[in-house]
C-alpha positions in Angstrom: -18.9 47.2 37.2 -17.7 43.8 37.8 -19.0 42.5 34.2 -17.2 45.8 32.6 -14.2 44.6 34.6 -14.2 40.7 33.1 -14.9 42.3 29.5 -11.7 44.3 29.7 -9.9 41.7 31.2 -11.0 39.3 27.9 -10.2 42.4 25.7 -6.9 42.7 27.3 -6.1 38.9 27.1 -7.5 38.9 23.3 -4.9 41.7 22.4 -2.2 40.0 24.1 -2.9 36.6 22.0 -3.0 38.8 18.6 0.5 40.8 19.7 2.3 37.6 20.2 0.5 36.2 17.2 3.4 35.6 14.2 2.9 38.5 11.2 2.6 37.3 7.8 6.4 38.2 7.3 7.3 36.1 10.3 5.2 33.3 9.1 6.8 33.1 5.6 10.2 33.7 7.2 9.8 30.7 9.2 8.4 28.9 6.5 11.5 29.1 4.1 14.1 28.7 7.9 12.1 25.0 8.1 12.1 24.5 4.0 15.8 24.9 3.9 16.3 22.9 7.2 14.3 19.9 5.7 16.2 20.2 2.7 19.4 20.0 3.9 18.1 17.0 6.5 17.0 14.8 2.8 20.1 15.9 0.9 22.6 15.0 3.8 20.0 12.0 4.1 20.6 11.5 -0.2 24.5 11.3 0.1 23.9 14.3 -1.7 27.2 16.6 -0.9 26.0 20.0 -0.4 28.5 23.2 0.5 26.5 26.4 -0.6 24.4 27.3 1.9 22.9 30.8 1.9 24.8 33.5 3.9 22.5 35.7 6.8 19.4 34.0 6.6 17.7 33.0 9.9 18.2 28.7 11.0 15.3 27.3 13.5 15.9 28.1 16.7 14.0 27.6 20.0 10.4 26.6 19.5 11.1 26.9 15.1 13.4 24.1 16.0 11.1 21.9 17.9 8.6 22.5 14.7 11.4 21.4 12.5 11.8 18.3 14.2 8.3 17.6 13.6 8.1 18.1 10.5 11.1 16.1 9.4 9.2 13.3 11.6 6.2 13.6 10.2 8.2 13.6 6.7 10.0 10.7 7.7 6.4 8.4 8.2 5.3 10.5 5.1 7.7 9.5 3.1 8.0 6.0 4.2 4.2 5.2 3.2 5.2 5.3 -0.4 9.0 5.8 -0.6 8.8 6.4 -4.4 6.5 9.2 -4.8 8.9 12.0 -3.4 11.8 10.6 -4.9 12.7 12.0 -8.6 10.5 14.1 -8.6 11.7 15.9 -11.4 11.6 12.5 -13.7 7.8 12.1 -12.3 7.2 15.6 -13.7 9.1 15.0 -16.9 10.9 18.6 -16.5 14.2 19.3 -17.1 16.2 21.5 -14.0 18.5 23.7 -16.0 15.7 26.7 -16.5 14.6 28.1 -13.5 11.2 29.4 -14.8 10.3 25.2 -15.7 11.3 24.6 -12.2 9.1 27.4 -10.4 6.4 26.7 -12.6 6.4 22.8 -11.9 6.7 23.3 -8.1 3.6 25.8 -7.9 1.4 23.6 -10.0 2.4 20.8 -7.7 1.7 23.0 -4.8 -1.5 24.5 -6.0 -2.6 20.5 -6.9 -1.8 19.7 -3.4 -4.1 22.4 -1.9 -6.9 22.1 -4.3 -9.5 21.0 -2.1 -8.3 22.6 1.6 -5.0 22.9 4.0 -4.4 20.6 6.3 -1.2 20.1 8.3 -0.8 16.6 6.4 -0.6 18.5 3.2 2.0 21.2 4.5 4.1 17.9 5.0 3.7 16.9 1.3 5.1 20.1 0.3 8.0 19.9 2.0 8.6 16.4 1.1 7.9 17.9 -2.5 10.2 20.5 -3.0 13.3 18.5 -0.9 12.8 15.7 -3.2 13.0 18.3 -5.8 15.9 19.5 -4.8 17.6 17.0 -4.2 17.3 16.4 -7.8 18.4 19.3 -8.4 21.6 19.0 -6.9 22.3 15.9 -8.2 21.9 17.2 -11.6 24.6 20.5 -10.6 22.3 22.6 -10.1 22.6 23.3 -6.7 21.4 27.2 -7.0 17.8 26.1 -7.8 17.6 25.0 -4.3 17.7 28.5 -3.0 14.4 29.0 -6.2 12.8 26.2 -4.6 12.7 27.4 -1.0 12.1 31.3 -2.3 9.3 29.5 -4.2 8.0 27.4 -1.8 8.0 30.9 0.6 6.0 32.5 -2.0 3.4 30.0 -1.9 2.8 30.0 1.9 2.6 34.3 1.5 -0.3 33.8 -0.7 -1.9 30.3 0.2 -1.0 29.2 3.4 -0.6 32.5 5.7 -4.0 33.3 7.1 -4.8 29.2 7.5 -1.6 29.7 10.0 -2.5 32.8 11.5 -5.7 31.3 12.7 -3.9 28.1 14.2 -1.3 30.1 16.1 1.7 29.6 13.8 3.7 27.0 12.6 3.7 25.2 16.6 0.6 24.3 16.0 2.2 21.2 14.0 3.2 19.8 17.3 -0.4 18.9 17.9 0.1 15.9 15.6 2.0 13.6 17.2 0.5 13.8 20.4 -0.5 10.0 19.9 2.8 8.2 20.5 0.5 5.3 18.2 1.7 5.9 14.4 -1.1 3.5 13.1 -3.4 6.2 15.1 -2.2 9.2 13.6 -1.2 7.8 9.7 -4.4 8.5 8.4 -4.0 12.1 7.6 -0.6 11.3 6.2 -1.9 8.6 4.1 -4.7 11.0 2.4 -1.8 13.3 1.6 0.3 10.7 -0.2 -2.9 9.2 -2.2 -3.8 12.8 -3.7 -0.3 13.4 -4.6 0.2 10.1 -6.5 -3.1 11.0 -8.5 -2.4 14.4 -9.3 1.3 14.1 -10.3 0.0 12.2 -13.6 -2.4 15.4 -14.0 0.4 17.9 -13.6 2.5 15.9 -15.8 0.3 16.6 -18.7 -0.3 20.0 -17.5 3.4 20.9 -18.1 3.7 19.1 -21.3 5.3 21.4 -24.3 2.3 22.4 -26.6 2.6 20.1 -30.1 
């Protein structure tokens, strides 16, 4: 009896973990909450002016907002590392940002280079820092309404790609696990593998998105 007892105390605590667990809708709705938070941290960041913002749509709030910290932190060492590889992006890329199907279709090969060989929270951080620098291009070229393509985009992505890695890690908190270490020579490394694969493949995607002769 007592055994019997402890399993359906384990079942009960197991089906309390997967009701609180985030649902795939949740998890892409936070995802595009912290896209267009980060965004509007690098544009304001940029000098970039910025006054359209998208009406009704959900801003990180209690513990979103403590993971959006964290990823603009983490973006900010990210970035620093190599300060020119998520800057004009769109120049990098050799695309123009007046058609929005050049735009998506850049940002998704980037996205799918950047996850070619596994997720990791390091990469997660290189595609934010990818589609901010993107869109900060974008405004800065009037065309602020392909920031709103960029963060559907980018939302699209983590639906198909990204979801069930997050699912099994809790949900987006589980970021907060990375800067434990107060050290940031201790916990660069993983930032510093993102940045090296994205300077190699950007020369790959660039030939990738080149107009057939």
């Amino acid at each position: 009896m007592e055994v019997l007892r402890r399993s359906s105390v384990f079942a009960a605590e197991v089906m309390e973990v997967f009701d609180r667990s985030p649902t795939d809708k949740e998890l892409v709705s936070q995802a595009k909450a912290l896209c267009r938070d980060y965004i509007n941290s690098r544009l304001i960041r940029a000098g970039v002016s910025w006054s359209k913002p998208e009406h009704n749509v959900p801003v990180p709030g209690g513990k979103l907002a403590e993971v959006s910290t964290i990823l603009l932190r983490l973006g900010d060492e990210l970035e620093y590392i190599r300060p020119n590889v998520y800057r004009n992006i769109a120049r990098q890329l050799n695309i123009s940002l007046h058609s929005e199907t050049v735009v998506t279709d850049a940002f998704l090969a980037v996205a799918a280079q950047i996850f070619t060989a596994g997720i990791t929270w390091g990469k997660v951080v290189s595609l934010y820092a990818v589609a901010a620098g993107l869109a900060v291009d974008c405004v800065r070229h009037a065309q602020p309404a392909m920031v709103h393509t960029i963060v559907d985009c980018l939302g699209e992505f983590v639906r198909k790609t990204l979801v069930t890695w997050l699912k099994r890690r809790g949900g987006w908190a589980d970021i907060t696990k990375c800067v434990v270490n107060t050290d940031p020579s201790l916990r660069s490394h993983w930032l510093v593998a993102a940045v090296c694969s994205f300077g190699h493949f950007l020369k790959a995607i660039f030939f990738v998105l080149l107009p057939e002769r």
